[in-house]
py3Dmol code that shows the C-alpha trace and the ligand (Angstrom):
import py3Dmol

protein = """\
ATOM      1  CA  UNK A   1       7.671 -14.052  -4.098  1.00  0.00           C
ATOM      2  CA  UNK A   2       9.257 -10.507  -4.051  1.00  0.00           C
ATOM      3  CA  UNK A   3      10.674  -9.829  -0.630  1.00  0.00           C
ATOM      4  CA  UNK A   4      12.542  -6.289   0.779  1.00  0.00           C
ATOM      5  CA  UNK A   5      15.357  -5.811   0.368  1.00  0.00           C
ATOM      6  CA  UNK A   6      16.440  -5.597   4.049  1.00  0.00           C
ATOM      7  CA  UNK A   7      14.839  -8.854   4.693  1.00  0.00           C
ATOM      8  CA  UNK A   8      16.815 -10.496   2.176  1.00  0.00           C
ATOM      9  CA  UNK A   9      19.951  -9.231   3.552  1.00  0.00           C
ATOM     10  CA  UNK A  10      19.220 -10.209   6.368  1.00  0.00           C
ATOM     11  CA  UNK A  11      18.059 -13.720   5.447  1.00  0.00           C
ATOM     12  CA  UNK A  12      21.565 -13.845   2.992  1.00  0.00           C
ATOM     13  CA  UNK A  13      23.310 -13.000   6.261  1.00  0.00           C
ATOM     14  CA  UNK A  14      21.834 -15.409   8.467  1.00  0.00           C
ATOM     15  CA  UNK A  15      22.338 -17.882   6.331  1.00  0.00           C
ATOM     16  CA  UNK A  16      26.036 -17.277   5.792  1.00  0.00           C
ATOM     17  CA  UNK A  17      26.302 -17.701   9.709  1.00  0.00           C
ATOM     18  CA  UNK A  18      24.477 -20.703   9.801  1.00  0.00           C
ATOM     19  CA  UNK A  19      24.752 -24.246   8.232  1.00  0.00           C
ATOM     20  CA  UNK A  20      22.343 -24.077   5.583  1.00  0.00           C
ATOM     21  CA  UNK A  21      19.796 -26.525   5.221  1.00  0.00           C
ATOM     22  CA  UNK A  22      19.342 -28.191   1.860  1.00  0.00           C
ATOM     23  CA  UNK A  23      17.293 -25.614  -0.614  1.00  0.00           C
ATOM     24  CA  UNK A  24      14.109 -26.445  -2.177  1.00  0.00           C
ATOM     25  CA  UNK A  25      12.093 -27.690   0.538  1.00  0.00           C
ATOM     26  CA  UNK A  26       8.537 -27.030  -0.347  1.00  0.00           C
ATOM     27  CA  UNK A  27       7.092 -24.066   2.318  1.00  0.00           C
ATOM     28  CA  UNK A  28       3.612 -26.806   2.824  1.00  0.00           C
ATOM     29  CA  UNK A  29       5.349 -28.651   5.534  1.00  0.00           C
ATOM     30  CA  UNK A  30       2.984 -30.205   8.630  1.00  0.00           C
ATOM     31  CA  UNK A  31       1.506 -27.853  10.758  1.00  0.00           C
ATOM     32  CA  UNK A  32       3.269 -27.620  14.191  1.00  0.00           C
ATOM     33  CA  UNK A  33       6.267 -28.629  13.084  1.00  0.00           C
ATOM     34  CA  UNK A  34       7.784 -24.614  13.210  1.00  0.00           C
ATOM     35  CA  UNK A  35      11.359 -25.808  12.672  1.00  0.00           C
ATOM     36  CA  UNK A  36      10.417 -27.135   9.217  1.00  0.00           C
ATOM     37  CA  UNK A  37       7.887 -24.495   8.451  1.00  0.00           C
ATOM     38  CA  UNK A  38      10.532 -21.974   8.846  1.00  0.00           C
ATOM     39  CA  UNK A  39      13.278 -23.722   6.689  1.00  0.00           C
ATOM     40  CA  UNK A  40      10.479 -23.718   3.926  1.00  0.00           C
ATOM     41  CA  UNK A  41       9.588 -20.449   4.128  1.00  0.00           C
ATOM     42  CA  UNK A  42      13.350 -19.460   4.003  1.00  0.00           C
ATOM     43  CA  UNK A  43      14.474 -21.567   1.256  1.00  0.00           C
ATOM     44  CA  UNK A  44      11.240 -20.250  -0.657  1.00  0.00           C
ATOM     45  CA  UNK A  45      12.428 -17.084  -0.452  1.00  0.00           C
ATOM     46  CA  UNK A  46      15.720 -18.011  -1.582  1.00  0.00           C
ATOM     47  CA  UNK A  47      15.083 -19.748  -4.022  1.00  0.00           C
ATOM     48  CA  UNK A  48      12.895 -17.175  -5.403  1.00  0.00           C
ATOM     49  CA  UNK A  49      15.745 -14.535  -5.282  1.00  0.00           C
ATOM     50  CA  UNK A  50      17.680 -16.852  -7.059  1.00  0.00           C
ATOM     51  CA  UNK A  51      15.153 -17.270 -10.059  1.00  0.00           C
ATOM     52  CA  UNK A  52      15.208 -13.562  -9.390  1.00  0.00           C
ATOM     53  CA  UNK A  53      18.992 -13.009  -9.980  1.00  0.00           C
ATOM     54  CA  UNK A  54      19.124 -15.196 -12.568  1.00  0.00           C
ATOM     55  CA  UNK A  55      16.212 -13.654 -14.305  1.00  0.00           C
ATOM     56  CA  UNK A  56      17.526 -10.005 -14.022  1.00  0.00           C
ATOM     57  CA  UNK A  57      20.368  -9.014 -16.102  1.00  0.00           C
ATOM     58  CA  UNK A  58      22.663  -5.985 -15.127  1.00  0.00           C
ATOM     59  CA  UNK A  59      20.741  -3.643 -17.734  1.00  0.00           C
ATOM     60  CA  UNK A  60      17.774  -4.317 -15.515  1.00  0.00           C
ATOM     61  CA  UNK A  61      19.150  -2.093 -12.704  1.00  0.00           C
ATOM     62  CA  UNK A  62      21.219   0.609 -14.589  1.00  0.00           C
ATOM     63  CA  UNK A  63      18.230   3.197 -14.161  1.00  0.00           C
ATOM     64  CA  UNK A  64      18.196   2.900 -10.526  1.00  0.00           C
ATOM     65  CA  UNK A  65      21.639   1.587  -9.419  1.00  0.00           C
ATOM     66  CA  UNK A  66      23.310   4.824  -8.437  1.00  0.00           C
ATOM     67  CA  UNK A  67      19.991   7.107  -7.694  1.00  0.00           C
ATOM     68  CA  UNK A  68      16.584   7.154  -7.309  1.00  0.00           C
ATOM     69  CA  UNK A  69      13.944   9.024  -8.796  1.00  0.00           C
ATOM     70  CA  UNK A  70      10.868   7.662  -7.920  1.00  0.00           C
ATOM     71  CA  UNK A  71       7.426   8.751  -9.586  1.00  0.00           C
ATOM     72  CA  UNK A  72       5.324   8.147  -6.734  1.00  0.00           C
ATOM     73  CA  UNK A  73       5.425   8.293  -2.587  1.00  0.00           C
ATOM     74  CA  UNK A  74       3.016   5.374  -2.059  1.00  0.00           C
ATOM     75  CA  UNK A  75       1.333   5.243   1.658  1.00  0.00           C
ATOM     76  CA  UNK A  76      -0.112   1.884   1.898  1.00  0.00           C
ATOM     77  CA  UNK A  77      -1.340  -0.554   4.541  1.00  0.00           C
ATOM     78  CA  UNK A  78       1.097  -2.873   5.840  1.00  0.00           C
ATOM     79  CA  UNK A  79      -1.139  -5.662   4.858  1.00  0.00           C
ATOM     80  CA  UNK A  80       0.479  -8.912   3.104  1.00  0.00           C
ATOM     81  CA  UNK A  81      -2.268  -8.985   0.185  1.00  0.00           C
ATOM     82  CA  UNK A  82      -1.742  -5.365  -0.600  1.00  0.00           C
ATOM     83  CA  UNK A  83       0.878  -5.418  -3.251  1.00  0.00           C
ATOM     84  CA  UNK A  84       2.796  -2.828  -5.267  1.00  0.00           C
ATOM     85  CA  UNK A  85       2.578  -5.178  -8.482  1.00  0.00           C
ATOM     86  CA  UNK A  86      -1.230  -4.039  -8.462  1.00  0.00           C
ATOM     87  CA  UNK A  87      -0.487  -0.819  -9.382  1.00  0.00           C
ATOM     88  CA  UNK A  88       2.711  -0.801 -10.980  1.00  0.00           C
ATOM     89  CA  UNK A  89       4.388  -3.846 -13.008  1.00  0.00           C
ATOM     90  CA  UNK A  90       7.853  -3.129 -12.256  1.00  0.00           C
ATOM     91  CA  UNK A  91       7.860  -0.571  -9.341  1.00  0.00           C
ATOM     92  CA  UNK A  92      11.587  -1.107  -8.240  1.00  0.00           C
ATOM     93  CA  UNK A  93      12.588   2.805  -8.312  1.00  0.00           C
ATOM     94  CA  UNK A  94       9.432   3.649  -9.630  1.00  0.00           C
ATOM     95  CA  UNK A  95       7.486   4.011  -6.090  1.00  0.00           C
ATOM     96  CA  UNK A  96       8.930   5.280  -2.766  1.00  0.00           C
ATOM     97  CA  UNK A  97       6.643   3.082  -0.319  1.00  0.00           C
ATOM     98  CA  UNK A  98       5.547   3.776   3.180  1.00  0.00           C
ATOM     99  CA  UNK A  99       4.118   0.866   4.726  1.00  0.00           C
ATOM    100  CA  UNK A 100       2.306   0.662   8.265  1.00  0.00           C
ATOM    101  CA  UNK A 101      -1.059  -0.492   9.856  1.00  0.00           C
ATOM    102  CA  UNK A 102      -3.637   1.726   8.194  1.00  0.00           C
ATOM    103  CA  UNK A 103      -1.478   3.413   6.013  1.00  0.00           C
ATOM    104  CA  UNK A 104      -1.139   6.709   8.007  1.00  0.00           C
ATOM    105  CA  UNK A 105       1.080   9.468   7.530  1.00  0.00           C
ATOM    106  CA  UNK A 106       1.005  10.451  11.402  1.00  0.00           C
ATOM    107  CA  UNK A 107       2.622   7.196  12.386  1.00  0.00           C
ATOM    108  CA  UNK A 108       5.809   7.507   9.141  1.00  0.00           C
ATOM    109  CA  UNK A 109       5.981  11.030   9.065  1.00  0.00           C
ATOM    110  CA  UNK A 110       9.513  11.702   8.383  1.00  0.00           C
ATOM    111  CA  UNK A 111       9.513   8.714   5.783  1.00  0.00           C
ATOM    112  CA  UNK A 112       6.492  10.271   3.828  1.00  0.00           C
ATOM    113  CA  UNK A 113       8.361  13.693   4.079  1.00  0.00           C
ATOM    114  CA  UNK A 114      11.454  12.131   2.526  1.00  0.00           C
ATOM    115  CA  UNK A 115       9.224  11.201  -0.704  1.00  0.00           C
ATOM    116  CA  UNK A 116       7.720  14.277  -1.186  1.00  0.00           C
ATOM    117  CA  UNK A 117      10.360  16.855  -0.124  1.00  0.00           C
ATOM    118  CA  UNK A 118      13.601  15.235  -0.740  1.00  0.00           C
ATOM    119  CA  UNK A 119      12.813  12.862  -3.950  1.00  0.00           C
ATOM    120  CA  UNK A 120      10.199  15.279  -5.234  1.00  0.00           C
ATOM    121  CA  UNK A 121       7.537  12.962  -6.012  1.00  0.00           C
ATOM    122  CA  UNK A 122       4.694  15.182  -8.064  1.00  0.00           C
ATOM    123  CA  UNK A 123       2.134  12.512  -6.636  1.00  0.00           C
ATOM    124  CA  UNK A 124       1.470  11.255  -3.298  1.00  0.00           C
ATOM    125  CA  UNK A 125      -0.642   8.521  -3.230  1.00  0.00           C
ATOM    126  CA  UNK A 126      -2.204   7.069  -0.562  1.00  0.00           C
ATOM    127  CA  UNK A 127      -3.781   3.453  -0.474  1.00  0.00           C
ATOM    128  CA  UNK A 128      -6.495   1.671   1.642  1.00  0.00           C
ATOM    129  CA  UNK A 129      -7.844  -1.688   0.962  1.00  0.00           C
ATOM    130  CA  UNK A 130     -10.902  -3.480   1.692  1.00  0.00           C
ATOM    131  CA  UNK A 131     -11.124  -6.204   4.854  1.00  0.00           C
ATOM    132  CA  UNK A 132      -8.346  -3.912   6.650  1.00  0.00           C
ATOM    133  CA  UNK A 133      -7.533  -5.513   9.947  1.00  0.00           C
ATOM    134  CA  UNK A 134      -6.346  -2.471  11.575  1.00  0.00           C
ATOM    135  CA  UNK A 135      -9.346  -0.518  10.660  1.00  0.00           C
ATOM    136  CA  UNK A 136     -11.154  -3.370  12.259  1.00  0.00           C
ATOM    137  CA  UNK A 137      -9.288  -2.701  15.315  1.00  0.00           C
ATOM    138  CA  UNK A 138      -9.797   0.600  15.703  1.00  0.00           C
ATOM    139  CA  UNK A 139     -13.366   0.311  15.431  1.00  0.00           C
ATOM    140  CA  UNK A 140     -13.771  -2.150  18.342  1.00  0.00           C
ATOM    141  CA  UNK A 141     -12.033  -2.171  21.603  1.00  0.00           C
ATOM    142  CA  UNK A 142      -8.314  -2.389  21.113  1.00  0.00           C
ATOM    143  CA  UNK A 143      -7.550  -1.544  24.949  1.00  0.00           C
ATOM    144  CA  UNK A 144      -5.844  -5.261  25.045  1.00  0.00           C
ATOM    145  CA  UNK A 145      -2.893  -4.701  22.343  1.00  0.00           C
ATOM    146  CA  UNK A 146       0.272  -3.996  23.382  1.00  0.00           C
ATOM    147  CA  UNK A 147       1.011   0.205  24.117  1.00  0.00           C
ATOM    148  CA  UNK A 148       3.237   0.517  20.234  1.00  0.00           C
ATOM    149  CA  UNK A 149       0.174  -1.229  18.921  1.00  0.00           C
ATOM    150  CA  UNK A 150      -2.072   1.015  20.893  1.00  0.00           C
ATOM    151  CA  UNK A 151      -0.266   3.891  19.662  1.00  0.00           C
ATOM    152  CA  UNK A 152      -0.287   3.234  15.958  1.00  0.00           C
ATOM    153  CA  UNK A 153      -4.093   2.601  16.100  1.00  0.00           C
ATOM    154  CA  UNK A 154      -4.667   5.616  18.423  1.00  0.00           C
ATOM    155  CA  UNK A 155      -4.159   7.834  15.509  1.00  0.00           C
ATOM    156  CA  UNK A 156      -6.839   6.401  12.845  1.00  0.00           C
ATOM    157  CA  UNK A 157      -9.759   8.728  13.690  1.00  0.00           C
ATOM    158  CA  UNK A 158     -13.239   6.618  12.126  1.00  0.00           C
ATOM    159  CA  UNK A 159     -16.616   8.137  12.243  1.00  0.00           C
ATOM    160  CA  UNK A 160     -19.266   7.162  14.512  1.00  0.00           C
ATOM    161  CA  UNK A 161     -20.586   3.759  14.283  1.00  0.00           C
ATOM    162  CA  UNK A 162     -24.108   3.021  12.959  1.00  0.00           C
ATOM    163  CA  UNK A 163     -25.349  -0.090  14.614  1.00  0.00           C
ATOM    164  CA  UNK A 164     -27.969  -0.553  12.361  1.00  0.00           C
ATOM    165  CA  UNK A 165     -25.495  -0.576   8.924  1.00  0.00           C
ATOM    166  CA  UNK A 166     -24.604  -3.483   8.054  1.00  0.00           C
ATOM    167  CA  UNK A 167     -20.869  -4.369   9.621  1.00  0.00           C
ATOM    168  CA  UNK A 168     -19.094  -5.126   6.384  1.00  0.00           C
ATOM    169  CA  UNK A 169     -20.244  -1.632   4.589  1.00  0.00           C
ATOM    170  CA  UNK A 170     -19.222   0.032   7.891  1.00  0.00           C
ATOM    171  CA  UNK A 171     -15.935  -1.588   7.883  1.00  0.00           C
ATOM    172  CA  UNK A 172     -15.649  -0.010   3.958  1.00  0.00           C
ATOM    173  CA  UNK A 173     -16.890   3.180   5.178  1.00  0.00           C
ATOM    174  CA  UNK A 174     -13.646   3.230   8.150  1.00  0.00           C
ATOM    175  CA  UNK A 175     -11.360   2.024   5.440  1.00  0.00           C
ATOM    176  CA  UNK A 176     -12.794   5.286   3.316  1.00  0.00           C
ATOM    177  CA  UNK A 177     -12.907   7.732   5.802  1.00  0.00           C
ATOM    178  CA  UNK A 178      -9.211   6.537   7.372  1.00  0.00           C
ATOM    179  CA  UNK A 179      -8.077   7.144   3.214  1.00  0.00           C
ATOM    180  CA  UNK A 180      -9.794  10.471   3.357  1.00  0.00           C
ATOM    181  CA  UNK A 181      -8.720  11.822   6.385  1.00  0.00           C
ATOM    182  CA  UNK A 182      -4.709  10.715   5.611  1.00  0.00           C
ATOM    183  CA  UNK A 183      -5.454  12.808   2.358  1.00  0.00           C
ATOM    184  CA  UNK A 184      -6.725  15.734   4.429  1.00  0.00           C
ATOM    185  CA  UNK A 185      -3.552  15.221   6.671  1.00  0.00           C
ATOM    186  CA  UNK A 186      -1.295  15.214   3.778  1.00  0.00           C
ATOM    187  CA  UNK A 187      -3.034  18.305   2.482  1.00  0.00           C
ATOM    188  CA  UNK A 188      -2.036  20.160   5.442  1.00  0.00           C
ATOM    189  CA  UNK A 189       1.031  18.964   6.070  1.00  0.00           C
ATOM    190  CA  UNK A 190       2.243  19.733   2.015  1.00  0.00           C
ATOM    191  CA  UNK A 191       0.361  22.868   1.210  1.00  0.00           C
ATOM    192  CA  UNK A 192       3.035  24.819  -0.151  1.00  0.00           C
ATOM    193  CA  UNK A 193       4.055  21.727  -2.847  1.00  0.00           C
ATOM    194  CA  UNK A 194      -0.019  21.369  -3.781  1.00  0.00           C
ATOM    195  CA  UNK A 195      -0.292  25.462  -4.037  1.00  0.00           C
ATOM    196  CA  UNK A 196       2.993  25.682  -6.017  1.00  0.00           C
ATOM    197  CA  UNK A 197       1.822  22.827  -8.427  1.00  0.00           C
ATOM    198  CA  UNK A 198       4.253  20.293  -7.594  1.00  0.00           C
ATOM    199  CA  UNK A 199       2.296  17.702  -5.851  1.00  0.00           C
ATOM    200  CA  UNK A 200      -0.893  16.163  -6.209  1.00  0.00           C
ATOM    201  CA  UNK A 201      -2.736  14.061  -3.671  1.00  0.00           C
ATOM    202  CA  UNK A 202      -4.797  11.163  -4.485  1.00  0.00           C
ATOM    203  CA  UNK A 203      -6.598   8.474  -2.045  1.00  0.00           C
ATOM    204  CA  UNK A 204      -7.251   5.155  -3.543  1.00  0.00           C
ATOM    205  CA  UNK A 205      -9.040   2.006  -1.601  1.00  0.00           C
ATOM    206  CA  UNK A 206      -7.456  -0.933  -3.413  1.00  0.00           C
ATOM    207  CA  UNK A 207     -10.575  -4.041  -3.441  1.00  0.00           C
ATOM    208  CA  UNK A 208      -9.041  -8.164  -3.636  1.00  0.00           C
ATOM    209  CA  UNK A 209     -12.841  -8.902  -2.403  1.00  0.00           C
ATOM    210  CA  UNK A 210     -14.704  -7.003  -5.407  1.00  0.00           C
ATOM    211  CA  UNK A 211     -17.017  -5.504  -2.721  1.00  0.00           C
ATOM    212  CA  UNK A 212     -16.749  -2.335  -4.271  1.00  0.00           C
ATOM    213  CA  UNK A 213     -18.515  -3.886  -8.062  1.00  0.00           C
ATOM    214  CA  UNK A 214     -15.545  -2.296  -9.851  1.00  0.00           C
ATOM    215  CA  UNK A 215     -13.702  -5.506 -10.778  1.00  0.00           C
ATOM    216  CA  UNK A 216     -11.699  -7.497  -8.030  1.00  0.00           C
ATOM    217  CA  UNK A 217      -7.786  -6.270  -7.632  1.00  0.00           C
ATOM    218  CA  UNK A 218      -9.076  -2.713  -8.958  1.00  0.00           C
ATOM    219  CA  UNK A 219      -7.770   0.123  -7.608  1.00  0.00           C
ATOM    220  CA  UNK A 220     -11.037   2.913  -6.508  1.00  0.00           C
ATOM    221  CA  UNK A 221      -9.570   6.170  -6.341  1.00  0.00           C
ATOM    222  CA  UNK A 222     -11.993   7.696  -4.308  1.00  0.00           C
ATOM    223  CA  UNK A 223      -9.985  11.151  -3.325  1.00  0.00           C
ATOM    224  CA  UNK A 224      -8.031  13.648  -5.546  1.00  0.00           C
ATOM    225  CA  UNK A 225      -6.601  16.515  -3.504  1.00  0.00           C
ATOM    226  CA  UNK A 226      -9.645  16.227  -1.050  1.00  0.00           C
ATOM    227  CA  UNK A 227     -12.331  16.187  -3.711  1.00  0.00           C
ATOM    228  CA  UNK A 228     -14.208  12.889  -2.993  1.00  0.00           C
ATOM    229  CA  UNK A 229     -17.350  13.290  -5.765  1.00  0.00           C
ATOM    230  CA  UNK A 230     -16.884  10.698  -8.214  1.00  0.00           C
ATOM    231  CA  UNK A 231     -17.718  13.880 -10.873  1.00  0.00           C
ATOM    232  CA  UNK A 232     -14.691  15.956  -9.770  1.00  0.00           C
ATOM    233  CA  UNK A 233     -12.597  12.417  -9.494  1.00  0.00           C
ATOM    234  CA  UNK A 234     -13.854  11.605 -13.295  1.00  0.00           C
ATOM    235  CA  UNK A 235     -12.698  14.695 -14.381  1.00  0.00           C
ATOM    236  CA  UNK A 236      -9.712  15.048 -12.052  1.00  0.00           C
ATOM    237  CA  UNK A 237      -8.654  11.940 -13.885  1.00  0.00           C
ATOM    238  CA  UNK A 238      -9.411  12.904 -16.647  1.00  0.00           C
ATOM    239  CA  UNK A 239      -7.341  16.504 -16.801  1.00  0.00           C
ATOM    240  CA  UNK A 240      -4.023  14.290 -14.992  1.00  0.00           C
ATOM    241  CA  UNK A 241      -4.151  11.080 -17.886  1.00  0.00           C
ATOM    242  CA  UNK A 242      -5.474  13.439 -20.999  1.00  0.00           C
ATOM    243  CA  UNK A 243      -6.741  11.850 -24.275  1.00  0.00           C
ATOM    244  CA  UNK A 244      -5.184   8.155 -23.500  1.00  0.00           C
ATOM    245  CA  UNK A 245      -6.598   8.181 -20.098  1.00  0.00           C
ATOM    246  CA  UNK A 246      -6.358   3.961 -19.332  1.00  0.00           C
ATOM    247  CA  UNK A 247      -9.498   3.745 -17.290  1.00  0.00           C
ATOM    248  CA  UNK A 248     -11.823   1.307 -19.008  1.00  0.00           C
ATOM    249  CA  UNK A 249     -14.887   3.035 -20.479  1.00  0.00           C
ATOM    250  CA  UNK A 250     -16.986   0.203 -18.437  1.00  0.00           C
ATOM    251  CA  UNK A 251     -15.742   2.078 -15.215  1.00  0.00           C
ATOM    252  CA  UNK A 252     -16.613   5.504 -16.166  1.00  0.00           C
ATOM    253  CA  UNK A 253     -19.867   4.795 -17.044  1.00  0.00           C
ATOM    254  CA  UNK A 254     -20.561   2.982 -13.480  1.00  0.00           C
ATOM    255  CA  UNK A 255     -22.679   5.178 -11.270  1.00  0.00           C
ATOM    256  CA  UNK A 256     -20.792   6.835  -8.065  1.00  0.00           C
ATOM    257  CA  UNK A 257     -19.065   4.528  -5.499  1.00  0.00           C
ATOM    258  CA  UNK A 258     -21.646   4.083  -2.896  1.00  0.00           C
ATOM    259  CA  UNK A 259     -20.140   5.109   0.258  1.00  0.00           C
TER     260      UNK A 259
END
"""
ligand_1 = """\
1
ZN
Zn -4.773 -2.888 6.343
"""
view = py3Dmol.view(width=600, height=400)
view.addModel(protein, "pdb")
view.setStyle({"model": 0}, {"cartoon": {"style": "trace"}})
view.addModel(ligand_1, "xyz")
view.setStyle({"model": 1}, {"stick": {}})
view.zoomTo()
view.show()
């Protein structure tokens, strides 16, 4: 389990204020008992940064230690089975990541800003996933959440429902349409880095379920600076990866997303 690093400080620090209960405890305690179930899940994740401390020798953060220079602003649903490993075996300083419900830009401005105008990221990347739960939301009646809830699915902007679709290829088309208008926001919003060459923005819906028939845990780019037909993607890929382009020749030769 690979936690952030604020979490972990703040778990380390809690724990150094508190007695410490004895380590090891197995997180798949009985139901209801929320003392226990809590102790488990915190001495999981303690004992997984110890495995991970042990496992990681000082070489293993030289690169990164005094500066960062990631490759990548990643803008990514908030979601716990969306993970960075995915897409990147060792992302630590590899990816700047914005995380939020339905990976919006509007709702983490200043923090997607940061990636692209102060680390200089040449690609923004921006990451839906299949069985979203806060494109759900925003597609039904959300009047009953709480106002900062309210707020953060206020500004997800989903076409008109067709009752007669069926519901789970509408809820792919809102996770879609969410990716392509954050890539039409980020368009805007970085014009001058796109014009000038220095950024590139791609929209990706990242499928755990296989519902999209590429292969389950594989990552659809399905938007590369606003272009959205799988030709211009194909070849959009193609002129970014060159020669050694690492998309599997099974892939290519699928016919276009159905969307
Ligand atoms: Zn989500």
């Amino acid at each position: 389990m690979k936690v952030a690093c604020g979490l972990l400080n703040a778990v380390a620090l809690g724990l150094a204020l508190i007695a410490l209960p004895q380590q090891g405890v197995a997180a798949d305690v009985p139901a209801g008992d929320e003392a226990a179930q809590l102790r488990g899940i915190i001495n999981n994740i303690m004992d997984d940064n110890a495995a991970f401390v042990k496992s990681h020798k000082p070489d293993y953060y030289r690169p990164f230690a005094d500066d960062q220079h990631p490759r990548a602003t990643v803008v990514t649903c908030a979601d716990s089975r969306v993970h960075m490993h995915a897409l990147d075996k060792t992302p630590d300083g590899d990816l700047f990541v914005v995380r939020n419900i339905g990976n919006q830009i509007g709702t983490a401005e200043g923090s997607v800003e940061y990636g692209v105008r102060q680390l200089h990221t040449p690609l923004l990347i921006i990451i839906g996933h299949v069985a979203c739960d806060a494109i759900k939301l925003a597609r039904g009646n959300y009047s009953k959440e709480s106002a900062p809830i309210k707020r953060e699915l206020d500004t997800i902007k989903l076409p008109a429902r067709n009752s007669k679709a069926d519901e789970d290829e509408e809820w792919l088309r809102g996770v879609d349409a969410n990716v392509n208008n954050q890539v039409a926001l980020a368009l805007k919003k970085f014009s001058a880095e796109i014009g000038d060459g220095k950024l590139t923005v791609i929209g990706a819906v990242y499928d755990f379920r296989n519902v999209m028939h590429q292969g389950q845990g594989r990552l659809n780019i399905i938007n590369i600076n606003g272009s959205t037909d799988s030709g211009s993607i194909m070849s959009g890929l193609m002129k970014m990866t060159g020669a050694g382009m690492k998309l599997d020749k099974k892939q290519a030769e699928k016919k276009p997303l159905e969307h």
